[in-house]
C-alpha positions in Angstrom: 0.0 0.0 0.0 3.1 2.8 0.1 3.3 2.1 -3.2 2.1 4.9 -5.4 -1.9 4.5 -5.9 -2.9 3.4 -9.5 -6.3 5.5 -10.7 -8.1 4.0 -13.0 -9.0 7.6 -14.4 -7.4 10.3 -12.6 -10.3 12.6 -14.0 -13.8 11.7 -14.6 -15.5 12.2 -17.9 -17.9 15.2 -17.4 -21.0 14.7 -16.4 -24.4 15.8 -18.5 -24.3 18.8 -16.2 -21.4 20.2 -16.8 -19.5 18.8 -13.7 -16.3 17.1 -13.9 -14.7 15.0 -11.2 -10.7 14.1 -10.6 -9.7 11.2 -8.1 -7.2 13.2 -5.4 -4.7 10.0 -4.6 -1.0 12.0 -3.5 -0.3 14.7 -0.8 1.0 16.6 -3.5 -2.6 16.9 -5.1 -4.1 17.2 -1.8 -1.7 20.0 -0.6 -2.4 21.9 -4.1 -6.3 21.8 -3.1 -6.1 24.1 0.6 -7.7 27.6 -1.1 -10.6 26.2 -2.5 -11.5 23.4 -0.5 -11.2 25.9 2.5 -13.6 27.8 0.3 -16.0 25.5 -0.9 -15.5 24.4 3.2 -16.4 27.7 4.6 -19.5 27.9 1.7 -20.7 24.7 3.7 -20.7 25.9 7.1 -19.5 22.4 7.7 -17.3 21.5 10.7 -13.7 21.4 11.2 -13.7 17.3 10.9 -14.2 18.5 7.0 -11.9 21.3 6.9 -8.7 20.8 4.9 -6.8 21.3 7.6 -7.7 18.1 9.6 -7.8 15.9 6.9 -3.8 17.1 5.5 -3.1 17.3 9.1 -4.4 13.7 9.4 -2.8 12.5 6.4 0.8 14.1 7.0 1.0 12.4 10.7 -0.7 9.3 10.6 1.5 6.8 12.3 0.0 3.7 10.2 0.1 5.9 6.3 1.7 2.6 4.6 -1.8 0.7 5.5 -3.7 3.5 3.2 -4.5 5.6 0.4 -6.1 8.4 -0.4 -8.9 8.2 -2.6 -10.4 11.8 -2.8 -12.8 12.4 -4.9 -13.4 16.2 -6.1 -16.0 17.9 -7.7 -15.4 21.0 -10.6 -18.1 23.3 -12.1 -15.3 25.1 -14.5 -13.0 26.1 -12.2 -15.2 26.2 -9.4 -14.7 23.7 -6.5 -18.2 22.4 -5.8 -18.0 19.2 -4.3 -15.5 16.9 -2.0 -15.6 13.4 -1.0 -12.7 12.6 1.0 -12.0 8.6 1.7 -9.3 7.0 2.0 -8.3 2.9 1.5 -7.5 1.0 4.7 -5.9 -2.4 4.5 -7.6 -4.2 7.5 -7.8 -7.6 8.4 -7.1 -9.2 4.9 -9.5 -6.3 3.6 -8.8 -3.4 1.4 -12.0 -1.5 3.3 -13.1 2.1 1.7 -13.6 4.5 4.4 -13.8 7.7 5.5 -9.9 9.8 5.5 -9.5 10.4 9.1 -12.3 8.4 10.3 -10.5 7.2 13.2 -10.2 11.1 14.5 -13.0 12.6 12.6 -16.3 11.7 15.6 -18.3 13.2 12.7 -17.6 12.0 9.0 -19.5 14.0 5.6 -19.3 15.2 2.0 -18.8 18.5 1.5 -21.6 19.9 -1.4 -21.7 23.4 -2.4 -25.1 24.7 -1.3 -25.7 26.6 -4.7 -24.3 23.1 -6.9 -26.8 20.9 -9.0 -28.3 18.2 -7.2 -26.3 15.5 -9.4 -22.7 16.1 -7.5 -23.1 14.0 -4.8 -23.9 11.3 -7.1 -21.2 12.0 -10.0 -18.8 12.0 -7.1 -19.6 8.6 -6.0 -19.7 7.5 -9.7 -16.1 8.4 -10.5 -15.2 6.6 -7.1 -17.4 3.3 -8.3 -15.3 3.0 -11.2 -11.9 2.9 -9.2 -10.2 -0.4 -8.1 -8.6 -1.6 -5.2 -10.9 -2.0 -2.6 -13.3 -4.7 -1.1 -15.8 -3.4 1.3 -17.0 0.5 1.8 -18.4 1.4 5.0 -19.0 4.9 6.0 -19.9 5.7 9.5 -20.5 8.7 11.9 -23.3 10.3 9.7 -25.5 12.9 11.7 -29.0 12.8 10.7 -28.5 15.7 8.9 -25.3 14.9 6.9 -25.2 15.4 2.8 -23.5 11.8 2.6 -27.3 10.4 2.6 -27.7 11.5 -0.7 -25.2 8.5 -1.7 -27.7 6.0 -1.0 -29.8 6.9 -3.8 -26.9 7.3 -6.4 -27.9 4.0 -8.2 -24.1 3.3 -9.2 -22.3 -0.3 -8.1 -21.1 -0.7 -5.7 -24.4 0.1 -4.3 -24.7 1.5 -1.0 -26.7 0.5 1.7 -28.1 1.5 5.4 -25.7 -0.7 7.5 -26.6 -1.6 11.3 -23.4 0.0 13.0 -24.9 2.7 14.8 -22.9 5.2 17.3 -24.3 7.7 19.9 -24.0 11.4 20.3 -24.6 12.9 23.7 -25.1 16.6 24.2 -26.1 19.2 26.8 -29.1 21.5 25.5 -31.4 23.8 26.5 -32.5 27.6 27.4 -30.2 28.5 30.1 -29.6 32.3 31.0 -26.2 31.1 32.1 -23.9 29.2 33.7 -25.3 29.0 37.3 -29.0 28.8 36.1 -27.7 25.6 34.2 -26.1 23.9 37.2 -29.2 25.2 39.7 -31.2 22.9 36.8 -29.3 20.0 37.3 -30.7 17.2 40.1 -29.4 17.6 43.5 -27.1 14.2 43.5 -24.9 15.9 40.5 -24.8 19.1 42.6 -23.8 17.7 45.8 -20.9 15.4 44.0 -19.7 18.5 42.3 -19.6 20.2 45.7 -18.0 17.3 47.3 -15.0 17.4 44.7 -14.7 20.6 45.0 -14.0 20.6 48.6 -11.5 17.6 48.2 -9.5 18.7 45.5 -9.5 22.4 47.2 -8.3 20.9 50.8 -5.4 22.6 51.6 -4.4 23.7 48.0 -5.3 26.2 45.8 -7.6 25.2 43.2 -8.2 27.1 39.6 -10.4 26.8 36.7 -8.7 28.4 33.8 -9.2 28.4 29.4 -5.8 29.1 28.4 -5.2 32.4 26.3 -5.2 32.4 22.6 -1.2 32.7 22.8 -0.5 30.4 25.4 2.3 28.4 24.7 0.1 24.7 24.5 3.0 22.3 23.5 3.4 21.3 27.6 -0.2 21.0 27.9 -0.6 18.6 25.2 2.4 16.6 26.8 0.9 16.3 30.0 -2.8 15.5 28.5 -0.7 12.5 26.7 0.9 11.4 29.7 -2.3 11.1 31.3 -3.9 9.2 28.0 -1.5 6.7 28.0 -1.4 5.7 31.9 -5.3 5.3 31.6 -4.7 3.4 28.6 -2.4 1.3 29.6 -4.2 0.5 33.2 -7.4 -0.8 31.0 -4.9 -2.4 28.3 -6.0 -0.6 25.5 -4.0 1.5 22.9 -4.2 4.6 21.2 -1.6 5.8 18.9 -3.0 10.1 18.8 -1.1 10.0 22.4 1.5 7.7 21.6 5.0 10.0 23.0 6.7 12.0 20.4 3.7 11.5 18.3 3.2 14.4 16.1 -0.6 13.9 15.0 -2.5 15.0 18.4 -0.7 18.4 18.1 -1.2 18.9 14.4 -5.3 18.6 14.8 -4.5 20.8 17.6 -3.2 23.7 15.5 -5.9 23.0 13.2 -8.3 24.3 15.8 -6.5 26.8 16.8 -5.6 28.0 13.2 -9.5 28.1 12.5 -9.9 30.2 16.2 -12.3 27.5 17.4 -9.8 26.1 20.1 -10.7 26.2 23.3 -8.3 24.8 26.4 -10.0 24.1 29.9 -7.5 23.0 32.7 -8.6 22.6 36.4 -4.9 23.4 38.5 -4.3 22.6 41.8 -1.3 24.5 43.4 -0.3 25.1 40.1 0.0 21.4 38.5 -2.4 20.6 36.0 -4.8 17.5 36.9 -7.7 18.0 34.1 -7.9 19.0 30.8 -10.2 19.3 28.0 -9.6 20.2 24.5 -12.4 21.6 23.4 -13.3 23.8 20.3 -16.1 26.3 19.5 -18.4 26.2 16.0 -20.7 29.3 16.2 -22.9 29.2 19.0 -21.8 25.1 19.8 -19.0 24.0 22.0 -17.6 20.4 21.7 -15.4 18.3 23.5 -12.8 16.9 21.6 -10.6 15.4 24.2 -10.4 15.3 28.1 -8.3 13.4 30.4 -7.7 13.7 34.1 -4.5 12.7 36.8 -5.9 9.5 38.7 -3.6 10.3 41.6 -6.4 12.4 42.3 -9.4 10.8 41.4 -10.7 10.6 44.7 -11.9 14.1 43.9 -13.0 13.4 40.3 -11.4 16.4 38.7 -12.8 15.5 35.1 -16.1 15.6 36.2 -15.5 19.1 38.1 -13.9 20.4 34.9 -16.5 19.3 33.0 -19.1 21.4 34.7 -17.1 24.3 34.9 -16.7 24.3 31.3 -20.5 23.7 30.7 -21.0 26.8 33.1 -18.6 28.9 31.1 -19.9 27.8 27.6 -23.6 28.5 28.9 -21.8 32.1 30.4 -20.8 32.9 27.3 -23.5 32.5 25.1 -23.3 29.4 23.4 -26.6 27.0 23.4 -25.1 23.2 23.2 -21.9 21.5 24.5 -21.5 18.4 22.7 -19.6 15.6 23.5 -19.4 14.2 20.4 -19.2 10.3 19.4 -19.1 7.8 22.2 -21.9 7.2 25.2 -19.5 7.2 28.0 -21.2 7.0 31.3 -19.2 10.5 32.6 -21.0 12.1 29.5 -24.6 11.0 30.6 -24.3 12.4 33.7 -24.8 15.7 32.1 -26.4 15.2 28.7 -30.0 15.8 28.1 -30.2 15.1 24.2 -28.9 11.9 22.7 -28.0 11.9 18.7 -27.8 8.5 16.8 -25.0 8.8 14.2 -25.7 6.1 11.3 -23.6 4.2 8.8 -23.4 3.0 5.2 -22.0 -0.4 3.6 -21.3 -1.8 0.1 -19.2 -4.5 -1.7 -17.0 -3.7 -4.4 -15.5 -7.6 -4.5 -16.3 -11.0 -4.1 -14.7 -10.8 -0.9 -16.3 -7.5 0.1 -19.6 -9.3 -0.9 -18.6 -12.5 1.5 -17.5 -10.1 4.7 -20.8 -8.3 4.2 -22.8 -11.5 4.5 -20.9 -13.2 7.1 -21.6 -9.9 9.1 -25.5 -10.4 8.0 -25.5 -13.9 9.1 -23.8 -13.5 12.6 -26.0 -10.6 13.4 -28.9 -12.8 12.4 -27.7 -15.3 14.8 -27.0 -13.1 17.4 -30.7 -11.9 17.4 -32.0 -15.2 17.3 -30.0 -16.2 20.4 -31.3 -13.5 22.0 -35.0 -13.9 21.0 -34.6 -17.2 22.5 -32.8 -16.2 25.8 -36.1 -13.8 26.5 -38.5 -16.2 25.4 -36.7 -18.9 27.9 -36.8 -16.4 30.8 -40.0 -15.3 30.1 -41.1 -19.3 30.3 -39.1 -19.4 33.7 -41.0 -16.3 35.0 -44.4 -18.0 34.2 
């Protein structure tokens, strides 16, 4: 896969409307495209998981890159940018699987369309991708309700996509609050009084600070710290994650990305001056979301992440902003506070005989698996009578 990528046609033939499409597969290419996707990005109002930024950023760093390949497709009216589909090949398992380019750091995954652009780009996009080679399966996952990348399913093109079962869940904070403290007065009195109690332990003979850093803060030792943190707590519940992996350049290049578009947001919680929480959040108009948080367990007793996490929600509801979002994942810590729940969908299709086999062995174990289960409650049921 380091190889250089093969395209069966690096540019589409143009479509009956006019539009022409051309297969982005080199970082060269995808280097050369920065002023007009940015445009065509800010034309969206789309969010900073489609920016250019993140997705270069993405590709430039990624510890694995000799297991991919880029496979963007792109969307011209003349010289006009009007449509992106950005995927990438991942050689997984003993498949060559058609995702998403920077799934695994994107929570939520879209197409960028221009709002003004004929209704046929989404599909020529995904036509010019059909006729490429070298991949097996296509699943693309973490679509809000509202993303443009439903208007694949309906393109008519083989590989045909279809609704696939692989759901996620999106928790959020909503509602009219005048601010801060009218939020937390809303909340029930358990969450209050466990906010109060760590409060009062992690203040207990120490000075204790909430802080968001300064635009010009130097964040380099904060992001070695909040890695520090990531991989203890990863390696205590033996799992792996290679964005905090040390010396590891990717977490502080999405980083930059935020901060480059003026939508990042640091929270720390300090006591006596050493940092023992932090959250890397960012800020989309009137929407806050937390990217990545992390706390020292030598103080968990206290639950610091949970303290920081209400005094963020305080100070995003302070300073106008109407939703905190704690984007993909239903992690017990971000029920405690959420009062909406969004579930993010996903897309499959086989472009192979062995895409087509994967994608019915996957049928036929889920089928099992609800038959077992089916059984299992009728059994108990029986018992119970």
């Amino acid at each position: 896969m380091n190889a250089p990528f093969r395209i069966a046609n690096e540019a589409a033939a143009a479509s009956s409307t006019g539009i022409r499409v051309e297969i982005v597969s080199t970082a060269e290419a995808l280097s050369a495209l920065e002023p007009d996707w940015q445009q065509l990005w800010a034309a969206c109002g789309a969010l900073i998981f489609q920016s250019h930024g993140w997705i270069a950023s993405w590709w430039l760093h990624i510890a694995d890159r000799e297991t991919r390949q880029l496979m963007i497709a792109t969307a011209w009216d003349g010289p006009i940018l009007v449509g992106i589909l950005p995927l990438a090949i991942h050689r997984h398992r003993g498949l060559r699987l058609l995702e998403w380019a920077a799934r695994d750091h994107a929570d939520y995954c879209d197409m960028l369309v221009h709002p003004a652009a004929s209704a046929d780009v989404a599909g020529a996009l995904w036509n010019a991708v059909s006729r490429q080679r070298g991949y097996d399966l296509i699943l693309l996952n973490r679509l809000l309700p509202d993303a443009r990348a439903h208007a694949l399913l309906t393109s008519g093109e083989r590989p045909v996509l279809m609704p696939n079962h692989r759901s996620e869940m999106s928790l959020r904070v909503v509602g009219l609050h005048a601010d801060g403290e009218a939020w937390f007065n809303a909340q029930n009195k358990k969450t209050r009084q466990n906010y109060r109690r760590g409060m009062a332990y992690l203040s207990e003979g120490a000075e204790l600070r909430f802080r968001l850093l300064p635009p010009d803060a130097e964040i380099e030792p904060v992001l070695t710290r909040l890695a520090a943190l990531k991989r203890a707590w990863l390696e205590k519940m033996g799992l792996e994650a290679p964005l905090f992996d040390q010396d590891a350049p990717l977490l502080s290049a999405l980083v930059d990305t935020l901060r480059r578009a003026g939508q990042l947001r640091i929270f720390v919680l300090e006591r006596d001056g050493e940092t023992i929480a932090i959250s890397i959040n960012f800020v989309d108009g009137k929407k806050m979301m937390a990217f990545v948080t992390t706390y020292d367990p030598a103080v968990e007793k206290g639950s610091p992440g949970m303290v920081l996490m209400v005094d963020y929600i305080r100070w995003a509801f302070d300073n106008g902003l109407d939703l905190v979002d704690f984007l993909c994942g239903a992690e017990d810590f971000k029920s405690r506070f959420a009062s909406e729940t969004v579930t993010l969908t996903s897309m499959a299709g086989a472009a192979s005989l062995v895409g087509t086999a994967a994608l019915t062995t996957d049928r036929l174990v889920r089928f099992i698996r609800t038959c077992r289960a089916e059984l299992a409650e009728r059994r108990a049921g029986a018992r119970a009578a």
